[in-house]
mmCIF file of the N, C-alpha and C atoms, coordinates in Angstrom:
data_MODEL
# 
_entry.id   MODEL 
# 
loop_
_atom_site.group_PDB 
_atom_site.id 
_atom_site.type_symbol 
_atom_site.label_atom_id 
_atom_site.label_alt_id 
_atom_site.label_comp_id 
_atom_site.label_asym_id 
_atom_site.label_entity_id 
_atom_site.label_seq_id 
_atom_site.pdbx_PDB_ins_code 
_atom_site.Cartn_x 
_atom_site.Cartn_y 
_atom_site.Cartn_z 
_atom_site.occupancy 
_atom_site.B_iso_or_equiv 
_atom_site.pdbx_formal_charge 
_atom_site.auth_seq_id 
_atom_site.auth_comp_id 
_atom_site.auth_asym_id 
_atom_site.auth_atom_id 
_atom_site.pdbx_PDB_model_num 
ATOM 1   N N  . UNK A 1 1  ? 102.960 90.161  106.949 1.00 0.00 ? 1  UNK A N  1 
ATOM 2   C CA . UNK A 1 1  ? 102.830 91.600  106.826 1.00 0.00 ? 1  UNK A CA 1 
ATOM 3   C C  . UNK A 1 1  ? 101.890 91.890  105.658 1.00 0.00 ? 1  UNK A C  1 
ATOM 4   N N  . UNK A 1 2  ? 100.981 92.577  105.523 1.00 0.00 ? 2  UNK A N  1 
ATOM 5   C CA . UNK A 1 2  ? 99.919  92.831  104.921 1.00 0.00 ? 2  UNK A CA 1 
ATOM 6   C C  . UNK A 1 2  ? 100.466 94.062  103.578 1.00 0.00 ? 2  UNK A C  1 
ATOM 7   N N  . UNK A 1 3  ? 100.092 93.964  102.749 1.00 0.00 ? 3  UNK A N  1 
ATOM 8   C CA . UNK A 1 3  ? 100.167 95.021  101.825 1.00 0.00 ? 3  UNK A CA 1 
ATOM 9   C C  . UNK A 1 3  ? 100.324 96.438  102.046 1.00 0.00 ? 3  UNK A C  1 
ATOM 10  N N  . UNK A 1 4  ? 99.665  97.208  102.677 1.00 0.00 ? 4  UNK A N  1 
ATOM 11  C CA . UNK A 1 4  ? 99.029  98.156  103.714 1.00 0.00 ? 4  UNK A CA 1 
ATOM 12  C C  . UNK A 1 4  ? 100.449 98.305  104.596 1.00 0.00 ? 4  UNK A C  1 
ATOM 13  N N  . UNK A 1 5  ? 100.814 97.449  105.061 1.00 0.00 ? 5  UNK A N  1 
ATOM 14  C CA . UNK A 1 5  ? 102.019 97.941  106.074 1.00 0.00 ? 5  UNK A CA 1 
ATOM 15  C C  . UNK A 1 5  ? 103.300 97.842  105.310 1.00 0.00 ? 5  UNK A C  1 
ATOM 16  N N  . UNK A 1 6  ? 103.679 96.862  104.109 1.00 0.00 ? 6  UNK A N  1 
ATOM 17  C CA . UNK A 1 6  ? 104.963 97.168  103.820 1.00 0.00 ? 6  UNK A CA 1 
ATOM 18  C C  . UNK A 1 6  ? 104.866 98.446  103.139 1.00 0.00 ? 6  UNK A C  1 
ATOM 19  N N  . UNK A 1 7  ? 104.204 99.055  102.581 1.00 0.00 ? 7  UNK A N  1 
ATOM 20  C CA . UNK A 1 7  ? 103.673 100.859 102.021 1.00 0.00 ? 7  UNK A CA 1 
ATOM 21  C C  . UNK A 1 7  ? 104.049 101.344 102.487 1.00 0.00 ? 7  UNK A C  1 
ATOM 22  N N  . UNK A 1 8  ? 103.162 101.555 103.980 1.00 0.00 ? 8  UNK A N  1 
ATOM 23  C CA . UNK A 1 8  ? 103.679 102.457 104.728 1.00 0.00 ? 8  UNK A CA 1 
ATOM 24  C C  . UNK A 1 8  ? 105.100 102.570 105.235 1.00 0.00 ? 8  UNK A C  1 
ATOM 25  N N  . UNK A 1 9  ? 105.870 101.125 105.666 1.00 0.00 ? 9  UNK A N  1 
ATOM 26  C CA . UNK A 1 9  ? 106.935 101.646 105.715 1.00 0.00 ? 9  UNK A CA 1 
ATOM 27  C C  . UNK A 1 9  ? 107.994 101.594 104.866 1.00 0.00 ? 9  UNK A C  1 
ATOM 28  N N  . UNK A 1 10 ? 108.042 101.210 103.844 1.00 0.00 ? 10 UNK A N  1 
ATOM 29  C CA . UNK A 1 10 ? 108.139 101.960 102.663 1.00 0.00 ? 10 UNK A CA 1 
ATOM 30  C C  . UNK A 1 10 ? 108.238 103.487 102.385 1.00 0.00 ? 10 UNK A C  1 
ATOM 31  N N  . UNK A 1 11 ? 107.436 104.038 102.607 1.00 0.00 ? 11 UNK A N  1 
ATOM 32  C CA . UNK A 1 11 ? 107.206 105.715 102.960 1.00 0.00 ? 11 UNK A CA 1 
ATOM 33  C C  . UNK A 1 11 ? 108.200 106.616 104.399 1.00 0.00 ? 11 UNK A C  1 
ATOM 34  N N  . UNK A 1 12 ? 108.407 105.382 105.050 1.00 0.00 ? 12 UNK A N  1 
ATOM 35  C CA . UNK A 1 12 ? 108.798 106.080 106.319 1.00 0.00 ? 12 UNK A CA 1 
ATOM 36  C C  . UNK A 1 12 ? 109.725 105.794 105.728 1.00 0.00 ? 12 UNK A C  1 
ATOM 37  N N  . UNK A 1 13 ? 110.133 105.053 105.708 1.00 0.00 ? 13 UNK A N  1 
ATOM 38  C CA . UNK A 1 13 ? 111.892 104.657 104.882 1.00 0.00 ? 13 UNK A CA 1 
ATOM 39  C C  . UNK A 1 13 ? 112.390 105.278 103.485 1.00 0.00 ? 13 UNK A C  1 
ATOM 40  N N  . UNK A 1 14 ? 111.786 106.210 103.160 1.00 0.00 ? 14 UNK A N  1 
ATOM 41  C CA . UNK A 1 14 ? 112.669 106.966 101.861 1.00 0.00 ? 14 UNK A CA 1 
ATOM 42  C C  . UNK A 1 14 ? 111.488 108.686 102.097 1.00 0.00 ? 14 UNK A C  1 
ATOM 43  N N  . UNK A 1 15 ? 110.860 108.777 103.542 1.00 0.00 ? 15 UNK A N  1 
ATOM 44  C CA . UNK A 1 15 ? 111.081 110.120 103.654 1.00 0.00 ? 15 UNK A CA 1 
ATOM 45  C C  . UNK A 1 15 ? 112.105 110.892 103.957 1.00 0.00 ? 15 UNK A C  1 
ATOM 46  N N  . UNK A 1 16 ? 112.253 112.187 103.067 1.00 0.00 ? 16 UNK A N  1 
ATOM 47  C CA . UNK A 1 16 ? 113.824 112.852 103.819 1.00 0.00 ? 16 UNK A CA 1 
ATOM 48  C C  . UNK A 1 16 ? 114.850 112.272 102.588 1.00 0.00 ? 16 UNK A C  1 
ATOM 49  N N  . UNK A 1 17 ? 114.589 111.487 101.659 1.00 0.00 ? 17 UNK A N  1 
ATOM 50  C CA . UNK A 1 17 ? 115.676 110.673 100.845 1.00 0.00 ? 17 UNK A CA 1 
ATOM 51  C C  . UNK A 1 17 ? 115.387 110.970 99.537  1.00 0.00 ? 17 UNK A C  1 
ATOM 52  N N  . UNK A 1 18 ? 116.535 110.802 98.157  1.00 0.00 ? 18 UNK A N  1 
ATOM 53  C CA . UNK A 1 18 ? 116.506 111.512 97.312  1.00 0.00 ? 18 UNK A CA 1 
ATOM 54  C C  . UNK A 1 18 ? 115.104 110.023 96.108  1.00 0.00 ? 18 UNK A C  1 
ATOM 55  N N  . UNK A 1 19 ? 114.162 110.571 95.486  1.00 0.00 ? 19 UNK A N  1 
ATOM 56  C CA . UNK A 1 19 ? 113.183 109.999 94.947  1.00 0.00 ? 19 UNK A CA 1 
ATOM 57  C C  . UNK A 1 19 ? 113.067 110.214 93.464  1.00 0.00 ? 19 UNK A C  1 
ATOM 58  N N  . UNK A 1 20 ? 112.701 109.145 92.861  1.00 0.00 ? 20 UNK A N  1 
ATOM 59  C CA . UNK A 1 20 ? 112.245 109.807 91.546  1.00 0.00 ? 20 UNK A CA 1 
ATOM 60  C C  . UNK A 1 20 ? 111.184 109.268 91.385  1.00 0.00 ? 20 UNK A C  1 
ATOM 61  N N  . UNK A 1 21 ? 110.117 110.459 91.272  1.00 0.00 ? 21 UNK A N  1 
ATOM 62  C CA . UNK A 1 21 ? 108.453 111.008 90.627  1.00 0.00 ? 21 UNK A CA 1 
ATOM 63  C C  . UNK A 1 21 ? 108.502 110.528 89.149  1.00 0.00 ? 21 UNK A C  1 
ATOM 64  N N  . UNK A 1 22 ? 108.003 109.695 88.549  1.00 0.00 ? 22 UNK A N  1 
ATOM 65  C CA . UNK A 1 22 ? 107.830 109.189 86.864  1.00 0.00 ? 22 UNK A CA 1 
ATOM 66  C C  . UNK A 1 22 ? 105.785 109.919 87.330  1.00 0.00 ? 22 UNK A C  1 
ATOM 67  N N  . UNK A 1 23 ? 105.579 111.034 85.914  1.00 0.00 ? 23 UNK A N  1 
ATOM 68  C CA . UNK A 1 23 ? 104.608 111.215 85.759  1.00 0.00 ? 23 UNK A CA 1 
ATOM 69  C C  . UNK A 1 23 ? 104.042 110.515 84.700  1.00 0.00 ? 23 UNK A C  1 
ATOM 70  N N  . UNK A 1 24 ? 102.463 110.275 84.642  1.00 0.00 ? 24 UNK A N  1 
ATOM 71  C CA . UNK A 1 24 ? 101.608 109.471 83.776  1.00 0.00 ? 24 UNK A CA 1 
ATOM 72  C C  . UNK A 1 24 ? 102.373 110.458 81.824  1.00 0.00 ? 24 UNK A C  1 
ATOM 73  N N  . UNK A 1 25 ? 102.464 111.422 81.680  1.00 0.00 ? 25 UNK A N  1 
ATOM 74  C CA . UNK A 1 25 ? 102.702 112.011 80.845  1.00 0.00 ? 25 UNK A CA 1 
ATOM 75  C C  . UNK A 1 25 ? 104.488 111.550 80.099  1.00 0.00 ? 25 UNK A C  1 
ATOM 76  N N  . UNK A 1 26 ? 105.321 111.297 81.251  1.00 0.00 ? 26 UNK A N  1 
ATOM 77  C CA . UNK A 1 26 ? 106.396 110.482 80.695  1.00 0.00 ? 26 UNK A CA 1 
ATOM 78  C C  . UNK A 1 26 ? 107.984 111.797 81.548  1.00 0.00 ? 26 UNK A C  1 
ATOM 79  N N  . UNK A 1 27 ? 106.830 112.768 82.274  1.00 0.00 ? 27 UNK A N  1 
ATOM 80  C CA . UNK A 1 27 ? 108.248 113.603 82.716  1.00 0.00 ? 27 UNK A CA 1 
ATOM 81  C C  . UNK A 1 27 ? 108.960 112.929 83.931  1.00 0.00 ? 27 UNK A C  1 
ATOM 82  N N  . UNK A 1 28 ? 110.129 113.308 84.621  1.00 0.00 ? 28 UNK A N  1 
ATOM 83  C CA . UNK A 1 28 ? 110.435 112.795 85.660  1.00 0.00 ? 28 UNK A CA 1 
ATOM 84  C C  . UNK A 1 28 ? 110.950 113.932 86.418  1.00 0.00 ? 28 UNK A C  1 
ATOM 85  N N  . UNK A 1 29 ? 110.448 113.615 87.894  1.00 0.00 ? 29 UNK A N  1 
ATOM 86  C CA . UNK A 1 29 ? 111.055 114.546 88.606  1.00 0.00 ? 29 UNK A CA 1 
ATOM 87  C C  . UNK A 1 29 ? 111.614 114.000 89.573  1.00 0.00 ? 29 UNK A C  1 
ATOM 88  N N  . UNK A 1 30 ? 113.098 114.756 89.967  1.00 0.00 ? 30 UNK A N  1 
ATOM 89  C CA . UNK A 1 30 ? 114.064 114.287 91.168  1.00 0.00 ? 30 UNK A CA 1 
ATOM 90  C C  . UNK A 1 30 ? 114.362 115.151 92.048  1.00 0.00 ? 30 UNK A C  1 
ATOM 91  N N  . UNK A 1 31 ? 114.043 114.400 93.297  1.00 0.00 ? 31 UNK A N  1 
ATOM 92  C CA . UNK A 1 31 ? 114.562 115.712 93.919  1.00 0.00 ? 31 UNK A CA 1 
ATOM 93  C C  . UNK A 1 31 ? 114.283 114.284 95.868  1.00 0.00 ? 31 UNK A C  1 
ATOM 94  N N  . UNK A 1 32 ? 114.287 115.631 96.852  1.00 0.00 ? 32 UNK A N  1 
ATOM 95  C CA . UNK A 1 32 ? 114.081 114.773 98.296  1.00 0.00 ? 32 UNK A CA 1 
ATOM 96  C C  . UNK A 1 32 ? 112.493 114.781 98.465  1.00 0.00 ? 32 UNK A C  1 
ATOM 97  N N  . UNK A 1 33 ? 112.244 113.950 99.140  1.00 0.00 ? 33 UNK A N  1 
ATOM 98  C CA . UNK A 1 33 ? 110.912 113.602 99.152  1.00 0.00 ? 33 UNK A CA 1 
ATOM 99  C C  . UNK A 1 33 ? 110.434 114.405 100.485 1.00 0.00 ? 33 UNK A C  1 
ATOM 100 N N  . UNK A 1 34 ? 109.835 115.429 100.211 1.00 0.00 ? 34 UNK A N  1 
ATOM 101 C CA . UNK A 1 34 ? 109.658 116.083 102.081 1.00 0.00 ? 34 UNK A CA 1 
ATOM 102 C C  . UNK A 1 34 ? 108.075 115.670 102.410 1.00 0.00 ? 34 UNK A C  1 
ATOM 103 N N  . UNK A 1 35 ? 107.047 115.153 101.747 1.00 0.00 ? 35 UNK A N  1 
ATOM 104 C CA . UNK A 1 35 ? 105.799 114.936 102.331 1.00 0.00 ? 35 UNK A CA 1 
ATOM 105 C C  . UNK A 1 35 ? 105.091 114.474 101.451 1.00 0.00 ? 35 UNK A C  1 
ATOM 106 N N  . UNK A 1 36 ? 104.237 113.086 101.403 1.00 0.00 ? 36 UNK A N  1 
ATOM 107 C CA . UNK A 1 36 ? 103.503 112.136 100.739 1.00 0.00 ? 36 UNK A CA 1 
ATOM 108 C C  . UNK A 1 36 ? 101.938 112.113 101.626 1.00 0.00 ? 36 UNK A C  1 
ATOM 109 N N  . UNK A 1 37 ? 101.260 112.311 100.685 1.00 0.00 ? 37 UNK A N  1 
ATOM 110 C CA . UNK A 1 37 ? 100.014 111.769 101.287 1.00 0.00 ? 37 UNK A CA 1 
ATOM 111 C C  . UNK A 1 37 ? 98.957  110.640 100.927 1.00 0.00 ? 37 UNK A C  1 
ATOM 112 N N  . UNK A 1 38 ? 97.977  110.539 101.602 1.00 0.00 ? 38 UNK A N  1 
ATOM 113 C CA . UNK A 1 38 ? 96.928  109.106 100.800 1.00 0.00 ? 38 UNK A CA 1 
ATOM 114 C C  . UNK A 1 38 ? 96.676  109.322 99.308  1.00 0.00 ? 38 UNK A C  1 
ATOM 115 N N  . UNK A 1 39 ? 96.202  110.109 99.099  1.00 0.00 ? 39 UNK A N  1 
ATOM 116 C CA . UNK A 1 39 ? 96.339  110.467 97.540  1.00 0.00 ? 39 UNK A CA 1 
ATOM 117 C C  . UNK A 1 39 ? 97.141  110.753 96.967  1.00 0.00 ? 39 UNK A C  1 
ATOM 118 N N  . UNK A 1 40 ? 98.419  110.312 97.096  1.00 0.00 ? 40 UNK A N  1 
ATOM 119 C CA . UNK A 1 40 ? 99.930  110.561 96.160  1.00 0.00 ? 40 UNK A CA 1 
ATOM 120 C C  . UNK A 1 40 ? 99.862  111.318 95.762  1.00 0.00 ? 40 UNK A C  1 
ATOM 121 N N  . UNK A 1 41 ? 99.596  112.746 96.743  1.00 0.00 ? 41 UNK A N  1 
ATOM 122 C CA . UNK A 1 41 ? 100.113 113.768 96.625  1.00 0.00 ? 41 UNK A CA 1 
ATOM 123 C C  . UNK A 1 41 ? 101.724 114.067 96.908  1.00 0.00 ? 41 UNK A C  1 
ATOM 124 N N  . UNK A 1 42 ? 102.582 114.547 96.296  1.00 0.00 ? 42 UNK A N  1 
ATOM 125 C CA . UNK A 1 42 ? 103.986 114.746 96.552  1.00 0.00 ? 42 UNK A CA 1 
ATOM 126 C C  . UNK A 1 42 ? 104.745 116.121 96.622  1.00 0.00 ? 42 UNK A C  1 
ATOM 127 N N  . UNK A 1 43 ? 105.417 116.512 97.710  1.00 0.00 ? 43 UNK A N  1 
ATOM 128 C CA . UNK A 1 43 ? 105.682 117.528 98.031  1.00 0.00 ? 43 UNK A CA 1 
ATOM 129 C C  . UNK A 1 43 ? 107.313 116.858 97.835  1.00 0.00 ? 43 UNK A C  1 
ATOM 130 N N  . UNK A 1 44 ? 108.201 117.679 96.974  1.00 0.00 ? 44 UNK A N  1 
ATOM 131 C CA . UNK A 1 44 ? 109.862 117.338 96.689  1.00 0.00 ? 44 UNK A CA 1 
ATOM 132 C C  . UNK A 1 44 ? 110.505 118.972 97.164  1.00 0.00 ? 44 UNK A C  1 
ATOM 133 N N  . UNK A 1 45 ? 111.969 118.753 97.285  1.00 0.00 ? 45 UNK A N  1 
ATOM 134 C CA . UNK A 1 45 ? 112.515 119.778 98.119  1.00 0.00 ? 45 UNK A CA 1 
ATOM 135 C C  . UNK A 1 45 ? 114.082 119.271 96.917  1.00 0.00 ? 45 UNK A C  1 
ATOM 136 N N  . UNK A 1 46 ? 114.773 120.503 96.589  1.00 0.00 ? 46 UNK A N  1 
ATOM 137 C CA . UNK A 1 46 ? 115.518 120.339 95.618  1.00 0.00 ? 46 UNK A CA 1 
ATOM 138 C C  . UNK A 1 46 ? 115.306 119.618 93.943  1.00 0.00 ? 46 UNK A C  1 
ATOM 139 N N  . UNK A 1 47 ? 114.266 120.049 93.774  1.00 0.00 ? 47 UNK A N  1 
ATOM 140 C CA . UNK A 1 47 ? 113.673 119.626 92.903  1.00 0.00 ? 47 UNK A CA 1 
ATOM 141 C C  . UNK A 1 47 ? 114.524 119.440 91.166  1.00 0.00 ? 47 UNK A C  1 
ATOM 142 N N  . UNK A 1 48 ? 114.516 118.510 90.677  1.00 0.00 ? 48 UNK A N  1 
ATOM 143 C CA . UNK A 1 48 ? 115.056 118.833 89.176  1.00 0.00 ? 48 UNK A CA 1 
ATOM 144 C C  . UNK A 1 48 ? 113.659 118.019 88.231  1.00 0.00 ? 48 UNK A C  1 
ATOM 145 N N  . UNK A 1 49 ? 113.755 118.736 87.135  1.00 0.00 ? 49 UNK A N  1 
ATOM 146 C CA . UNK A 1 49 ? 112.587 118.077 85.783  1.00 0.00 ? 49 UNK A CA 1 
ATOM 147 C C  . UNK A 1 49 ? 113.213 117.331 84.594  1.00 0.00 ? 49 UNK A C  1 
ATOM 148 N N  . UNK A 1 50 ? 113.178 116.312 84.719  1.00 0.00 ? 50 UNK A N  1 
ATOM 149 C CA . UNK A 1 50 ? 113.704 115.975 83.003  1.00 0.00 ? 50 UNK A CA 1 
ATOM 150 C C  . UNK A 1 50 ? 112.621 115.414 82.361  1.00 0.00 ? 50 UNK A C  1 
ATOM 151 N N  . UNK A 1 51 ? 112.999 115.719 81.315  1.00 0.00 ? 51 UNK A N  1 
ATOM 152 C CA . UNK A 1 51 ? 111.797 114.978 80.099  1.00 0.00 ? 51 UNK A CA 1 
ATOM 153 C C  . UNK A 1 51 ? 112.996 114.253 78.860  1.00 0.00 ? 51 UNK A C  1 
ATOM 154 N N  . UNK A 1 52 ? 112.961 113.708 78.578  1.00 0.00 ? 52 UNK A N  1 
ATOM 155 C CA . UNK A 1 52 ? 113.200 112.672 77.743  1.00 0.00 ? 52 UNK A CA 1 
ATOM 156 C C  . UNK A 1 52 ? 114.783 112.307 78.162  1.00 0.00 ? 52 UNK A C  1 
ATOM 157 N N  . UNK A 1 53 ? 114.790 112.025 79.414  1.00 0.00 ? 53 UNK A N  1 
ATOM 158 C CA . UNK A 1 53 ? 115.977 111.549 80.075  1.00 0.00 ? 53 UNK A CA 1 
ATOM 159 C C  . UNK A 1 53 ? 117.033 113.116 80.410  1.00 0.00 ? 53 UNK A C  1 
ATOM 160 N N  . UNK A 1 54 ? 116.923 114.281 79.141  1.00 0.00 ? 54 UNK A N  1 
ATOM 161 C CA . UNK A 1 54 ? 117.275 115.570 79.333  1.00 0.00 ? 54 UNK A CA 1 
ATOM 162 C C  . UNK A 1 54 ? 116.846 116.424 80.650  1.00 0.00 ? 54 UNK A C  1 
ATOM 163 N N  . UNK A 1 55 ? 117.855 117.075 81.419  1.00 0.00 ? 55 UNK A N  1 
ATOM 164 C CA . UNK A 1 55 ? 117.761 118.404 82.624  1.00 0.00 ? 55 UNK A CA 1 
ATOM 165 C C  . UNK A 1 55 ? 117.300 119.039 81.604  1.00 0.00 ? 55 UNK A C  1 
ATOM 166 N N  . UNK A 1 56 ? 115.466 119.871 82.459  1.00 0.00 ? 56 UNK A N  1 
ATOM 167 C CA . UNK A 1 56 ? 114.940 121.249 81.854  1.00 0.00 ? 56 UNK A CA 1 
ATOM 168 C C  . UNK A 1 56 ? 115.274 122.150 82.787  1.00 0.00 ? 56 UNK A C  1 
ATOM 169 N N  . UNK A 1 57 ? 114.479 121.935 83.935  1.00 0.00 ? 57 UNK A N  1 
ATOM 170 C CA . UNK A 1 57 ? 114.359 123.209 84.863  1.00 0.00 ? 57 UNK A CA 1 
ATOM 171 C C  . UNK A 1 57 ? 114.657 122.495 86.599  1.00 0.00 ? 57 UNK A C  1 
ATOM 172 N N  . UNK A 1 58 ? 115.466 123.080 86.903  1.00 0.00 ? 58 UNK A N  1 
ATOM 173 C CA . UNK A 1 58 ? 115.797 123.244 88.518  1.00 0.00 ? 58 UNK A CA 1 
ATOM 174 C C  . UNK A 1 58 ? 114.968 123.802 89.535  1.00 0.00 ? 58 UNK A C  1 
ATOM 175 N N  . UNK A 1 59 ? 113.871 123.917 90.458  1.00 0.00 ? 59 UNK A N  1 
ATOM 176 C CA . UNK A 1 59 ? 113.136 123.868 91.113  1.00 0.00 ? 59 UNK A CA 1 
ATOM 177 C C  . UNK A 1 59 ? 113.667 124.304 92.996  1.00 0.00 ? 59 UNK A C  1 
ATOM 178 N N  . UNK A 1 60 ? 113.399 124.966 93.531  1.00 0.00 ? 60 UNK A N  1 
ATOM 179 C CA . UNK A 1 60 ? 113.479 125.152 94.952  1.00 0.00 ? 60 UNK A CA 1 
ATOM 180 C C  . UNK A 1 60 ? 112.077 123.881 95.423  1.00 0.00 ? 60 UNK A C  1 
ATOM 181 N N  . UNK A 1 61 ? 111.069 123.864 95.840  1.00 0.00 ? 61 UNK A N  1 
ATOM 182 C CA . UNK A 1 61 ? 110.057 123.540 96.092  1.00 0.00 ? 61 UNK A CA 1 
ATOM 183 C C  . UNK A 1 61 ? 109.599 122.811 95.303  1.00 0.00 ? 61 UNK A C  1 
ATOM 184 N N  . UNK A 1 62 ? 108.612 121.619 95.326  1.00 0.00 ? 62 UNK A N  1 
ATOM 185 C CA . UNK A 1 62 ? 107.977 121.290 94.213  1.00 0.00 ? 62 UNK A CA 1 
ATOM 186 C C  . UNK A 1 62 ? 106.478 120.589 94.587  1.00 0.00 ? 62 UNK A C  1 
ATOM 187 N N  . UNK A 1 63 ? 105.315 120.648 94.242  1.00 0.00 ? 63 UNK A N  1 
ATOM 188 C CA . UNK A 1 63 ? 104.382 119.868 94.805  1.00 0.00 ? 63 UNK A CA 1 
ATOM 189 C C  . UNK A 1 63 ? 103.560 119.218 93.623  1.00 0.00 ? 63 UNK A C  1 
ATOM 190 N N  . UNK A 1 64 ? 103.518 118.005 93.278  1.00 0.00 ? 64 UNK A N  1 
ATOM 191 C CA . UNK A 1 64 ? 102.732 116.781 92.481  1.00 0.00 ? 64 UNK A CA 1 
ATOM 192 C C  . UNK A 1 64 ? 101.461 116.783 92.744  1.00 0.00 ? 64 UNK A C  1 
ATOM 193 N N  . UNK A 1 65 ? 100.699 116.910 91.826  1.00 0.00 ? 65 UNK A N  1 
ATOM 194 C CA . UNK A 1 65 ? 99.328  116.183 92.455  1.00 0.00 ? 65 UNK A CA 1 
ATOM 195 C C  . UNK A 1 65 ? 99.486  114.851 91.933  1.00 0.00 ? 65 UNK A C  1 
ATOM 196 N N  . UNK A 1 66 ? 98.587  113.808 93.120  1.00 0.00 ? 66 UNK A N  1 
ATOM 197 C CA . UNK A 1 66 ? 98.937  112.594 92.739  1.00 0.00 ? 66 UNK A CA 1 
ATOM 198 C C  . UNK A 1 66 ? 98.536  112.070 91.686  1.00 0.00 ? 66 UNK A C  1 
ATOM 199 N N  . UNK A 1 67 ? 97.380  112.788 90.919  1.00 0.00 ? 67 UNK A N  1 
ATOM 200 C CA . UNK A 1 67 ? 96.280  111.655 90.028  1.00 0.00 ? 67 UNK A CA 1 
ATOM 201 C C  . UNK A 1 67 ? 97.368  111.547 88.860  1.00 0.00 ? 67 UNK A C  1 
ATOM 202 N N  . UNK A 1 68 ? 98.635  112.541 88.726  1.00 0.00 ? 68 UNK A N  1 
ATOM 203 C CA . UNK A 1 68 ? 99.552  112.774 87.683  1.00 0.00 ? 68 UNK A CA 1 
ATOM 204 C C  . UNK A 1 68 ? 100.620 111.392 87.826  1.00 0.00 ? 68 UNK A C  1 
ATOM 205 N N  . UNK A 1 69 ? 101.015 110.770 88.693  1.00 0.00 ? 69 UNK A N  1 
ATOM 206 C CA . UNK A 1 69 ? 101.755 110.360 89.657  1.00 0.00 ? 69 UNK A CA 1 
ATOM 207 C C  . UNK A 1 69 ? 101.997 108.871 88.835  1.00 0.00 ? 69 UNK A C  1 
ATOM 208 N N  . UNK A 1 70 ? 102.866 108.423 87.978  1.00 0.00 ? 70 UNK A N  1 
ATOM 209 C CA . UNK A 1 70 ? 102.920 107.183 87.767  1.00 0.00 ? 70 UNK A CA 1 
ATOM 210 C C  . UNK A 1 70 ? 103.367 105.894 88.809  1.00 0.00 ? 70 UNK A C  1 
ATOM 211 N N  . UNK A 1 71 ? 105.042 106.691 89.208  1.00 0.00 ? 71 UNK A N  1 
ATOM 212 C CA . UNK A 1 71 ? 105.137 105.423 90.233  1.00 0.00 ? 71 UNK A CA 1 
ATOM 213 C C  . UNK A 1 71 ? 106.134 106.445 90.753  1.00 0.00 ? 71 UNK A C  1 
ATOM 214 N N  . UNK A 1 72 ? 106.840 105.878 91.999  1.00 0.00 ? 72 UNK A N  1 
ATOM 215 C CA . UNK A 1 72 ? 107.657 106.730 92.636  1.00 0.00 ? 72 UNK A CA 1 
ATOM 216 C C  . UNK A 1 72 ? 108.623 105.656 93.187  1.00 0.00 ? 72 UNK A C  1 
ATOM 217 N N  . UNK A 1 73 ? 109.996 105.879 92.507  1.00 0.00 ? 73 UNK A N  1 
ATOM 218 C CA . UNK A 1 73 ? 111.063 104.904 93.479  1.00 0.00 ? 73 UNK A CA 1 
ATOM 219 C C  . UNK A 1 73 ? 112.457 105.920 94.057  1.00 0.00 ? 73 UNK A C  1 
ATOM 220 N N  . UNK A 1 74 ? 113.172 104.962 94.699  1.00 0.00 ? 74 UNK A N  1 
ATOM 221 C CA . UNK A 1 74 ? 114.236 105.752 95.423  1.00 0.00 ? 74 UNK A CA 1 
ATOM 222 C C  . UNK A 1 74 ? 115.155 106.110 94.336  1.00 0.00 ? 74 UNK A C  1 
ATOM 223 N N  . UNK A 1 75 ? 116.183 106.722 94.688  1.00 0.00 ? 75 UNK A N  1 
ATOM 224 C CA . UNK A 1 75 ? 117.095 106.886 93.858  1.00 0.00 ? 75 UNK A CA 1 
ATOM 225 C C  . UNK A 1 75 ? 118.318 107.178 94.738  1.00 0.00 ? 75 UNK A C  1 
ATOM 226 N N  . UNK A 1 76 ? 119.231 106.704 94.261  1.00 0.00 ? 76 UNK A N  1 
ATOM 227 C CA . UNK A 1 76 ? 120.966 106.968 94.602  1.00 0.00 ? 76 UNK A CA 1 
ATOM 228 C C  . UNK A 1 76 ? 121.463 108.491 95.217  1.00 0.00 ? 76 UNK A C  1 
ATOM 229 N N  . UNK A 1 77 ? 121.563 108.687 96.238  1.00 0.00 ? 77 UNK A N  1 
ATOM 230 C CA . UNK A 1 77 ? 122.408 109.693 96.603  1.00 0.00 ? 77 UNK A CA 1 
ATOM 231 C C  . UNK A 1 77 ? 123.557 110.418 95.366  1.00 0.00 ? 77 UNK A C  1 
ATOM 232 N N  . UNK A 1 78 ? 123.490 111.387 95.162  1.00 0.00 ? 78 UNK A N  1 
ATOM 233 C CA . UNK A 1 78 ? 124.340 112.213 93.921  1.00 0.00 ? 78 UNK A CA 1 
ATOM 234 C C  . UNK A 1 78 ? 125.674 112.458 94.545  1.00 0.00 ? 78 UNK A C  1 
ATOM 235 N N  . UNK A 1 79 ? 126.681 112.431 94.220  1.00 0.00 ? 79 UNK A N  1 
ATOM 236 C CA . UNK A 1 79 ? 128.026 112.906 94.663  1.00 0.00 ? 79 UNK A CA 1 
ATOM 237 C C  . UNK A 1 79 ? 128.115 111.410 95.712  1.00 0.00 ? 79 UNK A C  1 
ATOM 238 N N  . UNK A 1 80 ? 127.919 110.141 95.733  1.00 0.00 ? 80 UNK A N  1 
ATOM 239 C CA . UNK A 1 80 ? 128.140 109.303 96.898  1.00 0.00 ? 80 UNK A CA 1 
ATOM 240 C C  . UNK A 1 80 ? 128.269 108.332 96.316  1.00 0.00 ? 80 UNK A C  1 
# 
């Protein structure tokens, strides 16, 4: 399996699922992952912001541009 394909499904497999966004700047954002694109662009749905491990601000919507985008991994279902 080529580089290129474990990505992608990778992507198919934690769309719809709860993610955490680490930005180049050091913030983090959590929330469901509703739409990724080639340029790690990120569109989140229940969005939360922390910065220095601290809750700032709670979010309906949220959209990343990617060039901000450090790395992006899954994260644990809340209440489960």
């Amino acid at each position: 399996m080529s580089r290129k394909e474990s990505l992608s499904q990778f992507i198919q497999q934690i769309h719809g699922r709860p993610v955490v966004v680490k930005l180049v700047s050091g913030v983090d954002y959590r929330g469901v992952l509703s739409c990724l694109d080639g340029y790690m662009n990120i569109a989140l749905e229940q969005t939360e912001e922390y910065i220095n491990g601290q809750l700032k601000n709670k979010y309906g919507d949220t959209f990343i541009r990617g060039n901000n985008v450090l790395y992006i991994s899954t994260q644990k279902r809340r209440g489960v």
